[in-house]
N, C-alpha and C positions, 0 to 999 in steps of 0.2 A: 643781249650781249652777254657770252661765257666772261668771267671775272677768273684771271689766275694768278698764284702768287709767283710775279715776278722774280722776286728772288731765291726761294726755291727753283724754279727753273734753273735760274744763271748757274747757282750752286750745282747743283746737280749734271747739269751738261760741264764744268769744268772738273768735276768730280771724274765721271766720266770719260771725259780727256784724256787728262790726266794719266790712267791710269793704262788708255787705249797708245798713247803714244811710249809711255814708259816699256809696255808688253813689247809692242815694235821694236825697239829697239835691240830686242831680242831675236826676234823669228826669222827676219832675212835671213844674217848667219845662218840662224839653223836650217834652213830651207837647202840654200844655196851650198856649204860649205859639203854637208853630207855627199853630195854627189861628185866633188871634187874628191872628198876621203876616198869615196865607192872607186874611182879612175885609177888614182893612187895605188890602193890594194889591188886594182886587178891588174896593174904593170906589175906589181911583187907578187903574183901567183904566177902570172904568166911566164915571167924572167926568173925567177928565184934567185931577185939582189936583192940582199937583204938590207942594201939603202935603201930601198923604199918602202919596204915594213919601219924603217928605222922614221922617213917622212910621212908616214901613214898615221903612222903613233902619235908622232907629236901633234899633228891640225888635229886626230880624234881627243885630246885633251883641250883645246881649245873649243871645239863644237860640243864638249863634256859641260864644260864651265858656262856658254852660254846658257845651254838645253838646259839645266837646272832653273836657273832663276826665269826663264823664258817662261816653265812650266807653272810656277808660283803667279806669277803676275798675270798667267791666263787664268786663270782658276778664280781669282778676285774680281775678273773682267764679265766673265762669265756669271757670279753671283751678283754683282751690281743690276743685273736684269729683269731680277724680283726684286731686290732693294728697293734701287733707286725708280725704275722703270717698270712699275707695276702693271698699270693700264696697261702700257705698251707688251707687256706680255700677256695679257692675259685678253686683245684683240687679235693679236697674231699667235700667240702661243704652239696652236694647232699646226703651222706652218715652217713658223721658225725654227722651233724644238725638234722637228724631224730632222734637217742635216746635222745639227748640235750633235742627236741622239747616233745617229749614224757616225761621225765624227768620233765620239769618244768608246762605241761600240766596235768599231771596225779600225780604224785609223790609231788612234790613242795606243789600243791594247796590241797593235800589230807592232807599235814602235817602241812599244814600253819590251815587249816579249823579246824582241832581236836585237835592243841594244845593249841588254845585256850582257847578251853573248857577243857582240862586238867590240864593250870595252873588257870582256873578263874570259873571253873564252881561247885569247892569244895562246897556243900550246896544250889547248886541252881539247880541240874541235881542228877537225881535220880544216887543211888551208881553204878546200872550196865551199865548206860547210860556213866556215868565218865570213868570206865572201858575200857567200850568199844573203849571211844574216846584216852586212853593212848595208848591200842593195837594197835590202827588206827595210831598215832602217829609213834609209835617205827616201824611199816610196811612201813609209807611213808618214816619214816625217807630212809630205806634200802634198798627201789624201788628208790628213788633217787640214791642210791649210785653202784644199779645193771644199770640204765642205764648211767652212767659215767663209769661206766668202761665195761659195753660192747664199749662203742665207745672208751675205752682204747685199750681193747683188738682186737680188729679190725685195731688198727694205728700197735701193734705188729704183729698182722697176716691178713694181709688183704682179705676180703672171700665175697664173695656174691654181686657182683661189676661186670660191664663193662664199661670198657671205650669208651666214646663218643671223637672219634678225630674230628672231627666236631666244639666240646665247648673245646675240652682239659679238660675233667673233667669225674670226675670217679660216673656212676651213680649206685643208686641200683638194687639189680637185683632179690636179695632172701633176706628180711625181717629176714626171721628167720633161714637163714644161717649165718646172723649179729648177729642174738641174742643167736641162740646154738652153735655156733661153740664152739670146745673144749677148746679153747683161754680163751673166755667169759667165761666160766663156773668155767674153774678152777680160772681166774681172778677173778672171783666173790666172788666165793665160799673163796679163800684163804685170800683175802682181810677181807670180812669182818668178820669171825671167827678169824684173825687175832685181828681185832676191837674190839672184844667179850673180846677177852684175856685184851687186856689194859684197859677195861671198870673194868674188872676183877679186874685187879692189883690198877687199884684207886681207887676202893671201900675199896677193904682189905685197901690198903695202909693208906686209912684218917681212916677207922674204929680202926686201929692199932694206930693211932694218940689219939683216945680217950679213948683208953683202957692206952695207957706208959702215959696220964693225967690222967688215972683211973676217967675219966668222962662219964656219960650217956655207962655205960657199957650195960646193954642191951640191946640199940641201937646199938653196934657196934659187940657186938656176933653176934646177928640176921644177922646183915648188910653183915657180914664174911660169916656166915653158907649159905646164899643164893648167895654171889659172889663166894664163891672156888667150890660150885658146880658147877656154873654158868662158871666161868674159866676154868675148870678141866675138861667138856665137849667139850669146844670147843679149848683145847689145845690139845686133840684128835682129832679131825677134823680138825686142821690146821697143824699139823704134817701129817696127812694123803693129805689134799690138797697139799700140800705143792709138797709131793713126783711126784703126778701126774703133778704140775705143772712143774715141773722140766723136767720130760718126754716131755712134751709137748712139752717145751721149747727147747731140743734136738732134735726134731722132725722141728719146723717152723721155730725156731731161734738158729742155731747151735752156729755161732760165739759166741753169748753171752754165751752160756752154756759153752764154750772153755773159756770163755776168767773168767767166774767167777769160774773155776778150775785153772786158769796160765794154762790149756794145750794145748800144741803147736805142741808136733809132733802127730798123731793119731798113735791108737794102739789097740790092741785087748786084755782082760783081765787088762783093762785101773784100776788103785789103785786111790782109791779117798784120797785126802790131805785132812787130817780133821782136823789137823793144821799146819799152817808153818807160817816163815817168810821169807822174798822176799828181795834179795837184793837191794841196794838204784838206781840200775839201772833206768831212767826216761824216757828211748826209749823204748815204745809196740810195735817197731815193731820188737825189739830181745826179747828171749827167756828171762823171768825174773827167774834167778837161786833160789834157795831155799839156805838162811844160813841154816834155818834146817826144818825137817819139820815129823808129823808123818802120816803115811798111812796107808789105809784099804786096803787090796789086793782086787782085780776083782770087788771095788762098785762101781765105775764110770761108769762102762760097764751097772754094773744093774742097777744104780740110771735112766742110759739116756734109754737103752733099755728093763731092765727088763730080763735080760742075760749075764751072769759074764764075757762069751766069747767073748761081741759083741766088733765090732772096731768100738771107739768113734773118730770123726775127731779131729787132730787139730788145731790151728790156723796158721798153715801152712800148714796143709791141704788146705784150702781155698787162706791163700795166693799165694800159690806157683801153686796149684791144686794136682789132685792125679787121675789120671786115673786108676789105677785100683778100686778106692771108684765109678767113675763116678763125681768127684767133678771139675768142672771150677775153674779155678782158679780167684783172682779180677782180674786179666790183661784182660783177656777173657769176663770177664762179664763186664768190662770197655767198652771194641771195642762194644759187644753188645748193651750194652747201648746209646755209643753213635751214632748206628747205626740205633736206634729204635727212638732218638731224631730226626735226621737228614731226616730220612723217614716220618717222623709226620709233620716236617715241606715242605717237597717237597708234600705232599699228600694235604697238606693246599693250599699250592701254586698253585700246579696242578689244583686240583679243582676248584678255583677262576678264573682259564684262561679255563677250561671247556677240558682240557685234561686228558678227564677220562681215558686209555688206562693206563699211568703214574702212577693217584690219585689210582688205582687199584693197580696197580704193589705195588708201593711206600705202601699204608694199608696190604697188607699182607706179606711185611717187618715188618713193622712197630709190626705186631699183632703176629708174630711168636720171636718178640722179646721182648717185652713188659713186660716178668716177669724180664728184666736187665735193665728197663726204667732209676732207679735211680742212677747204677752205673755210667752212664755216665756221671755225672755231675762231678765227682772226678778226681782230678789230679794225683794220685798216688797210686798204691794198696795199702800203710797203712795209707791212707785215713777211712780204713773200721774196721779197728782193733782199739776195744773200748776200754776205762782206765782199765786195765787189774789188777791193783792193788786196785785200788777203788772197782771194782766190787766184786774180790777176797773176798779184806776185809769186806767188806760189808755184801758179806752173811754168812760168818763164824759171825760174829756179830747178826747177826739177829738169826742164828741157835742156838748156843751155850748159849745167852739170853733166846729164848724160849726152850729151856732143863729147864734151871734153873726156868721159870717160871713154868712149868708143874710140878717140883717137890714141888715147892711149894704153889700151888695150893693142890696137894698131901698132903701134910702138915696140912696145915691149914683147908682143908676138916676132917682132920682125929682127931683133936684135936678137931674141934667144934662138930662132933656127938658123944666126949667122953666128953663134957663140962670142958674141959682144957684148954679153950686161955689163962686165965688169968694167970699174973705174969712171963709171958716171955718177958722181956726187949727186949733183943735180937732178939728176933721175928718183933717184935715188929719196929723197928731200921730196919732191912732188909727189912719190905714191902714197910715202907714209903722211903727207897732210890730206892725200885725198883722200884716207879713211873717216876723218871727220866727215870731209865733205862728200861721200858714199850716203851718211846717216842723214843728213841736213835733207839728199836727194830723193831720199825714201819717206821721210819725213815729210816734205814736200805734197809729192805726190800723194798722202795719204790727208795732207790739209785740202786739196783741192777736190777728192771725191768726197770729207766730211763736212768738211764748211762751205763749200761752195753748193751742197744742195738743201741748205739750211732755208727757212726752216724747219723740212720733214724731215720727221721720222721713217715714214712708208710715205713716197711720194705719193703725192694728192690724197692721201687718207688719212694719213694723221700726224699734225704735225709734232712740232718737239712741248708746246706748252699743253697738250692735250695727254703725252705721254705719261707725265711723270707719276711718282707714286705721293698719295698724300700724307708727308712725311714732317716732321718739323724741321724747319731749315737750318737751325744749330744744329741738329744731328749730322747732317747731311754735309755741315761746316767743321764738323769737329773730325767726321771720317776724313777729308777731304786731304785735312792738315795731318793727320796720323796718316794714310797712306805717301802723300807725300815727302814725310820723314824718310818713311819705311824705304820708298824706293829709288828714293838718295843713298840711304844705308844701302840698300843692294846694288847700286849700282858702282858706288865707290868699291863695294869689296869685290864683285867683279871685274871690276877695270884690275884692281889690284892683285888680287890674283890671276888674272890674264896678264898681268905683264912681269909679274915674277915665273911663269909659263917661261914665258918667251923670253926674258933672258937668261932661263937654266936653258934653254935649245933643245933642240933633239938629243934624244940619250940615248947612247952605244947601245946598241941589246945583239943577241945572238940571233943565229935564225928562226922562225917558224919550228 
């Protein structure tokens, strides 16, 4: 039995948190927002009104003020991986470090280079050269954001890798079975149309802001009519991503898709919970009953396989196993695991004393066991069973949020090509609270792909108590608490300086 310090652990993944959901908080905006500016500007090149250099300017001071602090709390997130997460990088290193390096080699320096010239080159660069460089801008921004989460979506499904027992580390093997895999794609894809949507809800939300002050109204009709298009497109396509990623998810990472339904025993014509509540039970590794709950007959089956009849496993499936599915159960992929530990290390040994007959035997142990590598680090099958109520509520919250965004996207699309925003209070009062509730949605979704496939690290290779670095746990408790200061401090002076932004307004300027 591996022996690890529990609380280093805890420490350290809330460390990590922390710091991962603070950064979030940042990037949608900037994802999103950028492309809205880029649409913006090219009505004011196209038109030569100099309203909409005048709307152009002011969201580019807003995506100013995010981008900054966005960039600080990646950079922290980013070092935390040798820090705190030593192991863990230095088994994947060879894999993960490639998009990172591509990321800040190509991506980074593309968005660092043109946004200069898009906030400072207003009258010194001709109009379509400015243009261009926003376009460049909003691309770099979301090529950075496609290779972080390709190398996200690879720690979910690991693809295109061999491992070297020799180094003990997982090398690459196919480039662009890291970067297509269906993981990547729909992580990509879902994520950042996700981002699109809340860039969405913040524009309406502040443009809604200056209309219930009945200020700089055509600034904020405009502002509307090009974000609820802008929203309303890609609340279809995150809806749509969404569905596939799900599949997917049922496909590479079952438990997690078990455990953010509560379903535990598998079944065929499986009813999807499309809402309930869980009783106060606080053991995942028994069955969380329903006080009550309502259901779609045979979606679960469709949602995971695309067939109402299919049998969806559940988290007893895995725990217990199910031979007639062909499912191991964790007991089973425990002994494998640790059977694939214990051969990697006689192969090591072997070899160092030159008893290759052994080092041979002992490697293809070792390599016929190797997709149970990680289970063996756990002391107990519900070791492997994730917060099954966080996850749950998690993505009912993110789902049922984005409903209501799409309809009102719907909405406010429909009022501004009939020239009716004005004089809806109420309107008005619902955007600007749904910007919280935008952050809450993104948030969400970002609980249910990290905690719901807890507790890998790299699924089935390694999990999170095998990760860390051997660090002392004060250390680790003392950053945790100075970061957390820190990014309260930044977060207040950004809120703050974003809303003295917004209500200086857009400023009079001259033309181009």
């Amino acid at each position: 039995m591996i022996e690890f310090n529990a609380s280093l652990i805890e420490w350290s993944r809330a460390q990590f948190a922390l710091t991962a959901m603070f950064h979030w908080l940042f990037v949608p905006l900037t994802l999103g927002i950028t492309f809205i500016i880029a649409i913006m500007e090219t009505i004011y090149v196209r038109t030569g009104n100099p309203e909409w250099k005048r709307i152009t300017r002011f969201w580019m001071t807003v995506f100013g003020i995010n981008f900054a602090i966005g960039v600080a709390t990646g950079i922290i997130l980013e070092f935390e991986f040798g820090t705190n997460w030593s192991n863990y990088s230095w088994f994947v290193g060879d894999i993960f470090g490639a998009p990172l390096a591509v990321e800040g080699i190509m991506a980074f320096f593309m968005e660092s280079t043109f946004i200069a010239i898009m906030f400072f080159g207003w009258n010194k660069v001709s109009k379509s050269f400015h243009l261009t460089s926003t376009w460049l801008t909003a691309i770099g921004a979301n090529l950075s954001a496609l290779w972080i989460l390709v190398a996200n979506a690879w720690m979910q499904n690991p693809t295109g890798m061999n491992f070297n027992p020799d180094t003990a580390r997982n090398e690459m093997a196919d480039f662009w079975a890291v970067l297509f895999s269906p993981t990547a794609i729909n992580k990509f894809l879902h994520t950042i149309t996700s981002s699109y949507m809340l860039a969405a809800i913040v524009v309406i939300g502040i443009s809604s802001w200056f209309l219930l002050k009945n200020r700089d109204i055509l600034f904020a009709k405009r502002s509307i009519v090009i974000a609820s298009a802008f929203g309303l497109l890609f609340a279809v396509i995150t809806i749509t991503t969404g569905d596939s990623s799900a599949r997917e998810m049922a496909k590479v990472q079952p438990v997690k898709f078990a455990a953010m339904e509560n379903h535990y025993h598998g079944r065929s014509f499986a009813p999807l919970v499309a809402f309930g509540a869980m009783t106060p039970d606080a053991d995942t590794a028994k069955k969380q009953n329903f006080i009550f709950k309502i259901e779609i007959p045979n979606m679960l089956s469709y949602m995971a396989f695309a067939s109402p009849n299919a049998f969806v496993p559940g988290i007893y499936d895995f725990t217990y196993g199910n031979s007639e599915q062909g499912i191991l159960s964790f007991t089973e992929r425990m002994e494998k695991g640790r059977l694939a530990i214990n051969s990697l290390a006689t192969y090591k040994t072997a070899k160092k004393s030159g008893e290759d007959s052994l080092a041979q035997a002992s490697l293809a142990i070792f390599r016929e066991n190797y997709k149970h590598f990680g289970y063996g680090y756990a002391n107990a099958p519900e070791d492997f069973i994730p917060p099954v109520k966080l996850t749950f509520y998690s993505f009912r919250i993110m789902v049922f949020l984005g409903g209501f965004f799409l309809l009102l996207f719907i909405y406010f699309f429909w009022i501004s090509i009939k020239n009716k925003v004005e004089g809806k209070k109420w309107l008005y009062l619902t955007a600007i609270f749904s910007i919280p509730l935008a952050y809450i949605t993104s948030q969400a979704g970002w609980i249910v792909a990290e905690v719901g496939r807890q507790p890998w690290v790299i699924q089935d290779l390694m999990p999170t108590m095998a990760a860390v670095s051997k660090i002392e746990t004060s250390s680790v408790q003392v950053t945790f608490w100075l970061f957390a200061i820190t990014f309260t401090a930044l977060l207040i002076a950004e809120l703050k300086i974003m809303l003295t932004q917004i209500r200086k307004g857009p400023q009079n300027e001259g033309g181009h």
